[in-house]
Legacy VTK file of the C-alpha trace (Angstrom):
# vtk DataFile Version 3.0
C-alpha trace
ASCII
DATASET POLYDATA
POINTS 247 float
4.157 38.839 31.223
7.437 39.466 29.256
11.139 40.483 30.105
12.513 43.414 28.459
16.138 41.918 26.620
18.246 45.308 27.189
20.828 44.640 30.281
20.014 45.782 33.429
20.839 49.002 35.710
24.148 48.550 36.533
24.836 46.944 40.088
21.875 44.965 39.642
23.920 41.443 37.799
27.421 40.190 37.255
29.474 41.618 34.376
29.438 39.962 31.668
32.476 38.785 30.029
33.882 39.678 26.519
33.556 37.517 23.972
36.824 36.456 22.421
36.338 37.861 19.337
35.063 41.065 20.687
36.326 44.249 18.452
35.226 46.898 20.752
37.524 48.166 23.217
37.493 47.632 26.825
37.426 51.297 28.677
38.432 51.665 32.471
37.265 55.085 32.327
35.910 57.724 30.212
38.090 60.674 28.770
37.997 63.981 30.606
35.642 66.636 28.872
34.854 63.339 25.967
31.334 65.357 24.088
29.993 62.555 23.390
29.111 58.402 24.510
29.631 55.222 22.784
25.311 54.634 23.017
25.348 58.032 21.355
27.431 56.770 18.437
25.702 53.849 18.386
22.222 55.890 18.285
23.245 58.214 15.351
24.544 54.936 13.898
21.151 53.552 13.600
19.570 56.592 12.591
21.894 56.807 9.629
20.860 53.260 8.823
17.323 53.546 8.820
17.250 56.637 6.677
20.226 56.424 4.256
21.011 52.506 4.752
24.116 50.531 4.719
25.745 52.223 2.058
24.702 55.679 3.310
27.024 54.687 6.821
30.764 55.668 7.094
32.421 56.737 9.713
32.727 60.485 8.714
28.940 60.133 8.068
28.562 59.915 12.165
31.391 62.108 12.694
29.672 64.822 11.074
26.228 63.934 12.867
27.883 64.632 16.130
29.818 67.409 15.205
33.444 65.121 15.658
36.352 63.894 14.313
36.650 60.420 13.265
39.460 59.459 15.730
36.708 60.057 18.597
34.141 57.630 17.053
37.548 55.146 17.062
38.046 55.490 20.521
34.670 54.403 21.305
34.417 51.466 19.184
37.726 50.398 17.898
36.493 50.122 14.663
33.469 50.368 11.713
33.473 46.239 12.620
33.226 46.851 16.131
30.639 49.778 15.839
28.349 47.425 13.964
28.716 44.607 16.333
26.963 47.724 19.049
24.805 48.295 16.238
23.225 45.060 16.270
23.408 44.113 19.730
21.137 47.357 19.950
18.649 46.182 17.940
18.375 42.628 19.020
17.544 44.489 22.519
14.637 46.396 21.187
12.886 42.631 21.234
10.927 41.648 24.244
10.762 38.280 25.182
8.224 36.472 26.575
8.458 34.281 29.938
8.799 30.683 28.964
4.993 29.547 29.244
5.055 25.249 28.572
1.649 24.730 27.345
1.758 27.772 25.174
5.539 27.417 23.911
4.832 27.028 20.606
2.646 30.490 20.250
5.743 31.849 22.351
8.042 31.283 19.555
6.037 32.475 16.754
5.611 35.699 18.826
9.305 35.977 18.982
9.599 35.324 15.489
6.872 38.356 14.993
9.116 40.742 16.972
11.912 39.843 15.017
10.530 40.186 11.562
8.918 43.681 12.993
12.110 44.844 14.515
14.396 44.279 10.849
11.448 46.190 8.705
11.756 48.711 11.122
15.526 48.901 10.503
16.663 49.321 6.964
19.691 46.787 6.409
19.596 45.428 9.705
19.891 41.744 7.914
23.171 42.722 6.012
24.612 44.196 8.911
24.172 40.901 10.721
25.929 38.424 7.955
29.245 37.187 8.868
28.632 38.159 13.069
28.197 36.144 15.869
25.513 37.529 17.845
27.214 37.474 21.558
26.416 40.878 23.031
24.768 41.729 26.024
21.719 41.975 24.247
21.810 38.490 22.043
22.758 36.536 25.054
19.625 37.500 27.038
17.362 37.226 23.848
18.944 33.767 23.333
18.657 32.917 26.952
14.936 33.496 26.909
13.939 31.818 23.811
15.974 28.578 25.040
13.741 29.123 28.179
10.600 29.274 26.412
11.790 26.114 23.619
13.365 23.709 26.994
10.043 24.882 29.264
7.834 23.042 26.424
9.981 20.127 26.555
12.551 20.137 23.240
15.244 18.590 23.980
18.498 20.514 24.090
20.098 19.829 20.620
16.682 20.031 19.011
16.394 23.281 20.856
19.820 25.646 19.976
19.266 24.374 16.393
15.328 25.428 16.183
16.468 28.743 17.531
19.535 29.497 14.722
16.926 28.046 12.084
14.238 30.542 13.186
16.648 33.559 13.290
17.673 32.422 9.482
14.230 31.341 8.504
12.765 35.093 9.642
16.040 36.736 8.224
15.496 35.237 4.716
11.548 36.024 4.689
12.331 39.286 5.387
15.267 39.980 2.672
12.649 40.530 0.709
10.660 42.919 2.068
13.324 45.014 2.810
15.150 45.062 -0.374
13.322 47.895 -1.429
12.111 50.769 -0.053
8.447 49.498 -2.119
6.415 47.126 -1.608
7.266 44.675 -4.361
4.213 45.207 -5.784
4.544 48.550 -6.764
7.099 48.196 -9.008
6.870 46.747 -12.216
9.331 44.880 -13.009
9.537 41.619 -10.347
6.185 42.038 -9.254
3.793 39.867 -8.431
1.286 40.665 -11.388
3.837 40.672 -13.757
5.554 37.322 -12.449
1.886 36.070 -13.134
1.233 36.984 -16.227
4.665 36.058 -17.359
4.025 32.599 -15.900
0.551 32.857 -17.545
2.007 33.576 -21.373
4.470 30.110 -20.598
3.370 26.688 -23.140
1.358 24.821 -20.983
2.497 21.795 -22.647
5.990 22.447 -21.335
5.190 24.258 -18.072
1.331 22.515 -16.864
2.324 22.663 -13.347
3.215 26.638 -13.263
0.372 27.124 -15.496
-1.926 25.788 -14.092
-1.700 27.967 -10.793
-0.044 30.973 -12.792
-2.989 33.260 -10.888
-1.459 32.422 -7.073
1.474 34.086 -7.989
-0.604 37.568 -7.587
-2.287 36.374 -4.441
0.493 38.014 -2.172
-0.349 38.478 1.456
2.983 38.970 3.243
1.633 38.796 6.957
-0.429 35.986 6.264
2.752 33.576 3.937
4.666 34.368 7.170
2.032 33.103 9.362
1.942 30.324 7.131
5.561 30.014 7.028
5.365 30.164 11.403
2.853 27.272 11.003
5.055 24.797 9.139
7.734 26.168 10.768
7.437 25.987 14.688
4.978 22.929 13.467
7.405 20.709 12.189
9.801 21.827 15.073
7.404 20.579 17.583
6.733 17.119 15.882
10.464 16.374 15.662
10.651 17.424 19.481
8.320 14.503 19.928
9.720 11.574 18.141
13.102 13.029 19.560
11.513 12.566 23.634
LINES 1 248
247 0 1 2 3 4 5 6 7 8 9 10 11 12 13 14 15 16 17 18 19 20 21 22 23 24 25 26 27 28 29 30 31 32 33 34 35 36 37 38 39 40 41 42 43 44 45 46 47 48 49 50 51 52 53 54 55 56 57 58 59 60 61 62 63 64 65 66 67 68 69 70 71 72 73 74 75 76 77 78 79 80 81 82 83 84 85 86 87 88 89 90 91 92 93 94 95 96 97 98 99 100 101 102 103 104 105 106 107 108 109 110 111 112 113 114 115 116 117 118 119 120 121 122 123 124 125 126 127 128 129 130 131 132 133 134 135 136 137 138 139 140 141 142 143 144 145 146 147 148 149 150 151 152 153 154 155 156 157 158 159 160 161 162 163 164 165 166 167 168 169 170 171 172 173 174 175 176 177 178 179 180 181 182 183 184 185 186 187 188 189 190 191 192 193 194 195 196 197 198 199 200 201 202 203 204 205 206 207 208 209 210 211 212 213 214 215 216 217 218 219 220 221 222 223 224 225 226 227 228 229 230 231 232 233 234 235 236 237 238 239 240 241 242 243 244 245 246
């Protein structure tokens, strides 16, 4: 069983409050005859992203997608900051997270750290878009909420626990820099790749460099899925041993 993160139909849970910080405005109502929806911006938003990427995304980019002027698109979200707070909030709450399971809590995390790494390659830039923002929308509180559940079920204690989960989202978020830095896998390009980091490594003295030498051929041997499952496994590992010595 899992829980859907996106916020449910309205009437159905208390209103959440606005974070301090919050740079979206706060509408009582909508405008008479208003064409278009703050989810709509925040849709063609995304859309922009994934195709043209960060730098491809201005506000008279959208404004033309929707057939609008800018001032509209202000309205809505107060801002280009306050847009891309929506924007990320909406893609933290494509993630599903799992119901908190204690004897299989550590499996639970790694899943949520596959959704997450899945959900940024599906998004070009997602990653930049997040530096510098606290993640406190609708959608990050319930995806926080549920990992906590799943990382307090299997017993780590409450410090250990908020600072697992912030090391996870940067642990996945840094993995994941790389694979989305270009729109190629690394490997098809010549200069940085893998091959040509090995041979590179290869040509080195050996009587300076006998450690790098000497395993010059693993630099070729790149299996992304599988270093990330690797990187899970000392990961959520070492998590749970310090949750143990920490009881």
């Amino acid at each position: 069983m899992s829980k859907q993160v996106p916020a449910p139909a309205e009437g159905t849970a208390e209103a959440l409050p606005p974070a301090p910080w919050q740079r979206t405005p706060q509408r009582a109502v909508k405008r008479r005859r208003d064409p278009i929806t703050q989810e709509e911006i925040v849709e063609t938003a995304l859309r922009i992203l994934d195709s043209e990427g960060l730098e491809g995304l201005s506000m008279r980019r959208i404004a033309e997608e929707l057939d609008t002027g800018a001032a509209s698109l202000y309205w809505h979200v107060g801002s280009k900051d306050g847009l891309l707070d929506l924007l990320f909030d909406h893609v933290i709450g494509e993630q599903q997270v799992p119901d908190p399971d204690p004897a299989r809590w550590q499996e639970q995390l790694k899943q949520v750290a596959r959704l997450q790494r899945a959900t940024i390659l599906r998004h070009r830039d997602i990653v930049a878009v997040s530096l510098g923002r606290i993640p406190m929308g609708p959608n990050a509180l319930r995806f926080s909420e549920g990992v906590l559940a799943i990382l307090r079920a299997g017993g780590v204690p409450d410090d250990l626990a908020v600072s697992g989960h912030l090391l996870l989202i940067a642990v996945v978020n840094g993995f994941t820099l790389d694979e989305t830095a270009d729109d190629q896998p690394a490997s098809d390009t010549a200069a940085g790749s893998p091959d040509a980091a090995r041979d590179y490594i290869a040509s080195l003295p050996p009587a300076q460099f006998p450690n790098l030498t000497a395993v010059a051929g693993q630099y070729a041997d790149v299996d992304r899925d599988e270093r990330f499952e690797l990187l899970l496994d000392l990961f959520v590992g070492g998590l749970a041993r310090r949750a143990a010595t920490d009881e």
